[in-house]
N, C-alpha and C positions, 0 to 999 in steps of 0.2 A: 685802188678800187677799179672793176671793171666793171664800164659802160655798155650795154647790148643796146643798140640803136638802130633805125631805118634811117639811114641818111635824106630821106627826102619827106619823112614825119617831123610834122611844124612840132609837134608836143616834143621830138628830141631834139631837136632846134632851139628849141628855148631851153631846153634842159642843159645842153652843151653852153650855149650862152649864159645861163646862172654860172655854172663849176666854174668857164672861167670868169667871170665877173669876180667871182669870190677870192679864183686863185686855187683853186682845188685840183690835184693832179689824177687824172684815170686815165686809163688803158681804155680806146674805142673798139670795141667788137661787131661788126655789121651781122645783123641779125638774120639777113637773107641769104647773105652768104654762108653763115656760120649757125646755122640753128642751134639752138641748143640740145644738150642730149637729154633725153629721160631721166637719167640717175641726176644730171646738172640742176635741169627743174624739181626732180625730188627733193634735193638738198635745199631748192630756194625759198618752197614751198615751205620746207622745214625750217628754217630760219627765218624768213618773214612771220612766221604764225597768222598768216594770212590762210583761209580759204583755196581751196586750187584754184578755181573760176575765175579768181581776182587774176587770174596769169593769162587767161582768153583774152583775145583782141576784140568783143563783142560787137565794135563798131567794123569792121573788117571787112568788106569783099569774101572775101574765103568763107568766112567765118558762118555769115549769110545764107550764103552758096549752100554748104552742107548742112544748112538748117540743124545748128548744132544746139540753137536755144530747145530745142524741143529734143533733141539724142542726149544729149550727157547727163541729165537727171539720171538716164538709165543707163550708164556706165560706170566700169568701176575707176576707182582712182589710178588702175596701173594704165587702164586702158585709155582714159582722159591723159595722162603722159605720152604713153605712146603716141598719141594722134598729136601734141602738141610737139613733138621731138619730129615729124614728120616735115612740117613747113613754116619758117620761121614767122610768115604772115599772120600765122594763128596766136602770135604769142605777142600780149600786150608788153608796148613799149613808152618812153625806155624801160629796162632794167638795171639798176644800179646796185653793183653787192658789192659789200663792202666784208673788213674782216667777220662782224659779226651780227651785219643787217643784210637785207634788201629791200628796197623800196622798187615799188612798181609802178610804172606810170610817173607823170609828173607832175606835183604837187606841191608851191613853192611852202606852204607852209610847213609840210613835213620835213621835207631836204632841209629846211634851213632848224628844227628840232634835232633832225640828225648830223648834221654835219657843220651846225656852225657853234 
């Protein structure tokens, strides 16, 4: 499984301390470093069957900044990718994909649905 995390986000702090609590082996990916790409979050979007929005960091600095609650209503889906393939800041964390999920954000009730 690979982990996309901001190492100094408390939500992936706890999220890293569940896996290993549990014992669960993932691959870490720093999200500032390594944004993800467009086509990456198309895919995740697509396997989570979540919403895209659910992928925004809506609490964010950035996010804020570009007063996106009020623009991406009026965007299209390629162009809401594009802008999040831009800066990993934009992109809620963690994310954790697995072969045939993603879970967004951390949520001990879901993770442990999915993965215990």
């Amino acid at each position: 499984m690979l982990l996309i995390q901001y190492e100094k986000c408390s939500t992936c702090k706890k999220a890293v301390a569940w896996l290993k609590e549990h014992g669960i082996a993932y691959e870490s990916r720093p999200i500032k470093e390594e944004n993800p790409t467009a086509d990456e979050l198309a895919g995740w979007v697509s396997m989570s069957g979540l919403p895209l929005k659910r992928f925004f960091n809506t609490s964010g600095n950035l996010y804020k900044e570009l007063k996106l609650r009020d623009r991406l209503p009026g965007m299209s889906q390629e162009e809401q990718l594009a802008l999040l393939a831009t800066d990993g800041m934009l992109v809620k964390r963690p994310i954790l994909v697995g072969e045939d999920f993603v879970l967004t954000g951390f949520r001990e009730k879901e993770w442990e649905e999915k993965l215990l």
